[in-house]
C-alpha positions as CSV (number, residue, x, y, z in Angstrom):
1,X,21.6,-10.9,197.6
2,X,22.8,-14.5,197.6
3,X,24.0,-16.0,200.9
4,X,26.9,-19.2,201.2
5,X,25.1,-22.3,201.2
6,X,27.2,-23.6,204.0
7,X,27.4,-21.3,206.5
8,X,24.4,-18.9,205.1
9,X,27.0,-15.4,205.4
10,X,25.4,-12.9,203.3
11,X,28.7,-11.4,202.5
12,X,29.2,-14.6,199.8
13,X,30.4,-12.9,196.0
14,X,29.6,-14.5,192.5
15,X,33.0,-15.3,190.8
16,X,33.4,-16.4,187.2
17,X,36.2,-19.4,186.8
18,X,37.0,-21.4,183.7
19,X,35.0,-24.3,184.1
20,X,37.4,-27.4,183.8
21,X,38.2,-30.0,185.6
22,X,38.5,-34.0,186.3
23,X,35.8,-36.3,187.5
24,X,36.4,-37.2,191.3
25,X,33.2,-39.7,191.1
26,X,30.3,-40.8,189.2
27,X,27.3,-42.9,189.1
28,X,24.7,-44.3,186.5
29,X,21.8,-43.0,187.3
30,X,18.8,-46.0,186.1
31,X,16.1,-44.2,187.1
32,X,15.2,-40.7,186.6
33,X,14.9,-38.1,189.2
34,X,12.1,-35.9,187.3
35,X,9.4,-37.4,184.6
36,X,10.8,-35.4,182.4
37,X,14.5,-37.7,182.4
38,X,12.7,-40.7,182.3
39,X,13.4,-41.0,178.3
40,X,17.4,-40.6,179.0
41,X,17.9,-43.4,181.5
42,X,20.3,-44.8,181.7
43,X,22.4,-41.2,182.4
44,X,25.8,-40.8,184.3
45,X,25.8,-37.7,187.1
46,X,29.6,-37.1,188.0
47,X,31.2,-35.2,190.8
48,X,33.6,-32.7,189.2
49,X,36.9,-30.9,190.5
50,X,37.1,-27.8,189.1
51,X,40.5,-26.7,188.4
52,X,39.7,-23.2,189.9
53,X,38.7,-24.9,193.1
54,X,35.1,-25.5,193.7
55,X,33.0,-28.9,193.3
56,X,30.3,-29.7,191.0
57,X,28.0,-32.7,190.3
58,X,26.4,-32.3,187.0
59,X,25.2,-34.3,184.4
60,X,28.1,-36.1,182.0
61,X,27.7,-36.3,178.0
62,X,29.8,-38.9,176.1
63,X,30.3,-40.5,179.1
64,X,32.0,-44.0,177.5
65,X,35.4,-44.3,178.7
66,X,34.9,-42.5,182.5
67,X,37.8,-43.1,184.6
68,X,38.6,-41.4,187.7
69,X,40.5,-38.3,186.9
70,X,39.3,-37.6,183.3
71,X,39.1,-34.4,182.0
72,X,36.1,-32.9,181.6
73,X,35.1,-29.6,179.7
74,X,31.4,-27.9,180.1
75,X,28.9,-28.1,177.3
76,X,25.3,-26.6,177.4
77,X,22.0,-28.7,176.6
78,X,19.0,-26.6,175.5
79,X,15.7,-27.4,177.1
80,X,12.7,-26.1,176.0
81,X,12.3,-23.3,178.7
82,X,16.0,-23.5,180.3
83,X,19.3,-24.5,179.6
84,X,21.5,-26.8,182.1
85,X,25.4,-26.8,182.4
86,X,26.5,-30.6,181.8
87,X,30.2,-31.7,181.1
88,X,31.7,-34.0,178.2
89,X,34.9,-35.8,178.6
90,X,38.2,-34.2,176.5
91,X,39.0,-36.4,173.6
C-alpha cells in the first residue's frame, strides 16, 4: 500500500484525472541528470498545473513557444525498458 508523500498517511487512494493543464514554470535543463539524457541536452523540465488539481514537473516536448500559462496535453515517450509521461504544448 502506497503512503502520501507529504505527510506519509497510509490511508492515501490512487485517483485517475485527465491529465491537462498549463505550465506554472520551466527551465532548460543544459546538462543531463542521468548518462542516459546526455544526447538530448539541451531539454526543458516544466512544472505543470493540472486542471484536476495536483502538480507535476515532467519533461516538455515541442517546447518552442513556452510561455507561462500554456496549455499542455500528455504524450508518452517509449524507452527501451520503460515508458515516461512527458507533456507537449496544444497547438
Amino acid at each position: 500500500m502506497g503512503r502520501c508523500p507529504w505527510c506519509a498517511d497510509p490511508r492515501s487512494t490512487r485517483e485517475e484525472v485527465h491529465a491537462v493543464g498549463s505550465v506554472y514554470s520551466w527551465v532548460v535543463v543544459h546538462r543531463a541528470f542521468r548518462p542516459e539524457f546526455a544526447a538530448d541536452v539541451p531539454y526543458v523540465v516544466a512544472t505543470v498545473d493540472l486542471d484536476a488539481g495536483p502538480r507535476l514537473a515532467l519533461r516538455l516536448e515541442r517546447p518552442a513557444g513556452i510561455g507561462f500559462g500554456s496549455r499542455v496535453h500528455p504524450v508518452f515517450h517509449r524507452h527501451a525498458d520503460w515508458t515516461e509521461l512527458r507533456m507537449a504544448l496544444d497547438g
